[in-house]
SERO-4910 file (N, C-alpha, C, O; in steps of 0.05 Angstrom, whole numbers):
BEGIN
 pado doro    nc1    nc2    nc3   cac1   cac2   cac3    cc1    cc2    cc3    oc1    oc2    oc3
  Unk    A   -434  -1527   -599   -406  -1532   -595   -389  -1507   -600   -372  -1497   -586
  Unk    A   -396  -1501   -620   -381  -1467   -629   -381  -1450   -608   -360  -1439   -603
  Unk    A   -408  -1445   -590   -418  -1428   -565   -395  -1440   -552   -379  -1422   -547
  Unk    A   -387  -1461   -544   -373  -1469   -516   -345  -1458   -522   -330  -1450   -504
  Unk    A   -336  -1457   -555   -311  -1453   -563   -308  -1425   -551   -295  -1422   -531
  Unk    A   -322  -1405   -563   -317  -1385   -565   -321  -1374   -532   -310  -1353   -526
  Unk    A   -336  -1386   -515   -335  -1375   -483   -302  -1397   -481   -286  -1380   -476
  Unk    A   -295  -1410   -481   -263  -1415   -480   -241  -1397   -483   -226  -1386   -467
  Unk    A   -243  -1395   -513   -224  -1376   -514   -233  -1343   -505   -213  -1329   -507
  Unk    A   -260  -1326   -495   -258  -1304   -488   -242  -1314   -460   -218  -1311   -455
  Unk    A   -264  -1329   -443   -252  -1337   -419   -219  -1330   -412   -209  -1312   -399
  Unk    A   -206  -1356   -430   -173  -1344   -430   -162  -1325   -438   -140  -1318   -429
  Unk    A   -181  -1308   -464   -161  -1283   -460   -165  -1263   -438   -150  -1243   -435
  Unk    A   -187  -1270   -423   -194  -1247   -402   -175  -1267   -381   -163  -1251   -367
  Unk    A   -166  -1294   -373   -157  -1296   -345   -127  -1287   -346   -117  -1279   -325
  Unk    A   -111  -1288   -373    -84  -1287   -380    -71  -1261   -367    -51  -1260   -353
  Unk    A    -92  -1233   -378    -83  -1208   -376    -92  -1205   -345    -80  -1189   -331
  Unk    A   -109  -1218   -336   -113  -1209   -304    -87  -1224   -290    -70  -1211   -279
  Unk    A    -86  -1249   -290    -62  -1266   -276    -39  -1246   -270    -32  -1243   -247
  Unk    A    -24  -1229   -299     -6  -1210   -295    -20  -1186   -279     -6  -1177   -261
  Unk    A    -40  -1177   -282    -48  -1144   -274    -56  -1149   -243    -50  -1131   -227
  Unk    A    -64  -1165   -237    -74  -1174   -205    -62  -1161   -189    -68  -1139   -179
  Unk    A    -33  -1182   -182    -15  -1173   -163     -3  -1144   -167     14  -1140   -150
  Unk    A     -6  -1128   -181      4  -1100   -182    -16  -1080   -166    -11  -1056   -163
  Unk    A    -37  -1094   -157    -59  -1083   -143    -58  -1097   -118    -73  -1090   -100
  Unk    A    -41  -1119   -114    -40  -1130    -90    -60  -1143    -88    -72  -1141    -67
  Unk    A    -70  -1159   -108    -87  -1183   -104    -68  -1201   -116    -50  -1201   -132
  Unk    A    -83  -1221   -100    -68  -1253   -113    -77  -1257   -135   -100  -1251   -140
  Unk    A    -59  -1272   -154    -62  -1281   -176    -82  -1302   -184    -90  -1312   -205
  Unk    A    -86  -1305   -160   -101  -1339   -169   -120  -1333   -168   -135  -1352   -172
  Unk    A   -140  -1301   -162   -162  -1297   -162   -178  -1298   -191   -201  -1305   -197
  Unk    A   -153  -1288   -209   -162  -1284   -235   -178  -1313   -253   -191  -1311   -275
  Unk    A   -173  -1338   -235   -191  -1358   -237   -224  -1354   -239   -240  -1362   -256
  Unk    A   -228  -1340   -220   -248  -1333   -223   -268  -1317   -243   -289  -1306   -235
  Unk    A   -261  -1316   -263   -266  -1292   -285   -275  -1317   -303   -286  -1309   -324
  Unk    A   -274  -1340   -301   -298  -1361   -318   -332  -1348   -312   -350  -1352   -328
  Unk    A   -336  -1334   -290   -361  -1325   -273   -364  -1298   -293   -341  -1288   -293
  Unk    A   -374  -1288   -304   -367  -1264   -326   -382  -1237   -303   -377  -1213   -307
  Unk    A   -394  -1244   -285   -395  -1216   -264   -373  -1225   -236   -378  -1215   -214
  Unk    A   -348  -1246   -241   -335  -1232   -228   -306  -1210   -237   -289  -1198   -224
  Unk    A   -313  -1215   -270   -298  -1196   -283   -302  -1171   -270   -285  -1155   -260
  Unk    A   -329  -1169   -272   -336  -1146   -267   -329  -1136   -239   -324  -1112   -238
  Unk    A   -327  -1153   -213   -319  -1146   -190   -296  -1148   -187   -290  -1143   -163
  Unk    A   -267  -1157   -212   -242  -1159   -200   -233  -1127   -210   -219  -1112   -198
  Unk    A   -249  -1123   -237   -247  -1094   -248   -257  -1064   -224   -247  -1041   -220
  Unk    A   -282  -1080   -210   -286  -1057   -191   -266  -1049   -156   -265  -1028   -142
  Unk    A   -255  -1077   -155   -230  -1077   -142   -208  -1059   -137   -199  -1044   -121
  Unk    A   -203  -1075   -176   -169  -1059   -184   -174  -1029   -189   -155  -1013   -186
  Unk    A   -204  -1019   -198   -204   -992   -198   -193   -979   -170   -178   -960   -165
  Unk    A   -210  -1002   -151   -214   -975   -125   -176   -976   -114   -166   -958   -101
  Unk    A   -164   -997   -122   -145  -1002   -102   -119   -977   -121    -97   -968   -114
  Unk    A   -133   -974   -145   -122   -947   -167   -120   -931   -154    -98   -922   -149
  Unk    A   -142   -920   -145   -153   -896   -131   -126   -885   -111   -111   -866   -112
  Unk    A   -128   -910    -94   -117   -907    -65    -86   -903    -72    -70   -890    -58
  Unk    A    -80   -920   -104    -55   -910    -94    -46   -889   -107    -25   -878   -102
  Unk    A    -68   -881   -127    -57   -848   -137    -56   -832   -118    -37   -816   -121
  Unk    A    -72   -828    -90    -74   -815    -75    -47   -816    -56    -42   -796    -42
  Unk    A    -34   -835    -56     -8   -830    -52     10   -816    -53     32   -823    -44
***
């Protein structure tokens, strides 16, 4: 029961700070749902890098 607590609360503190950081990358917010999946953390992070990239290059 402790195990389920503690994937709860990482869970929410990782969907909270994406919900805000998303759309500044021009993704929708509601993707950050998806981050219960702990490798699609990893693919919303490899996203927001690349879409970094593109706009430093600006």
């Amino acid at each position: 029961m402790i195990e389920f607590l503690l994937w709860v609360a990482l869970t929410v503190a990782t969907i909270i700070p994406m919900l805000k950081l998303l759309p500044h990358f021009g993704v929708d917010a509601k993707w950050a749902l998806i981050c219960v999946f702990p490798i699609a953390v990893l693919v919303l992070l490899w996203v927001m890098a690349t879409k970094l990239q593109a706009m430093e290059k600006r």
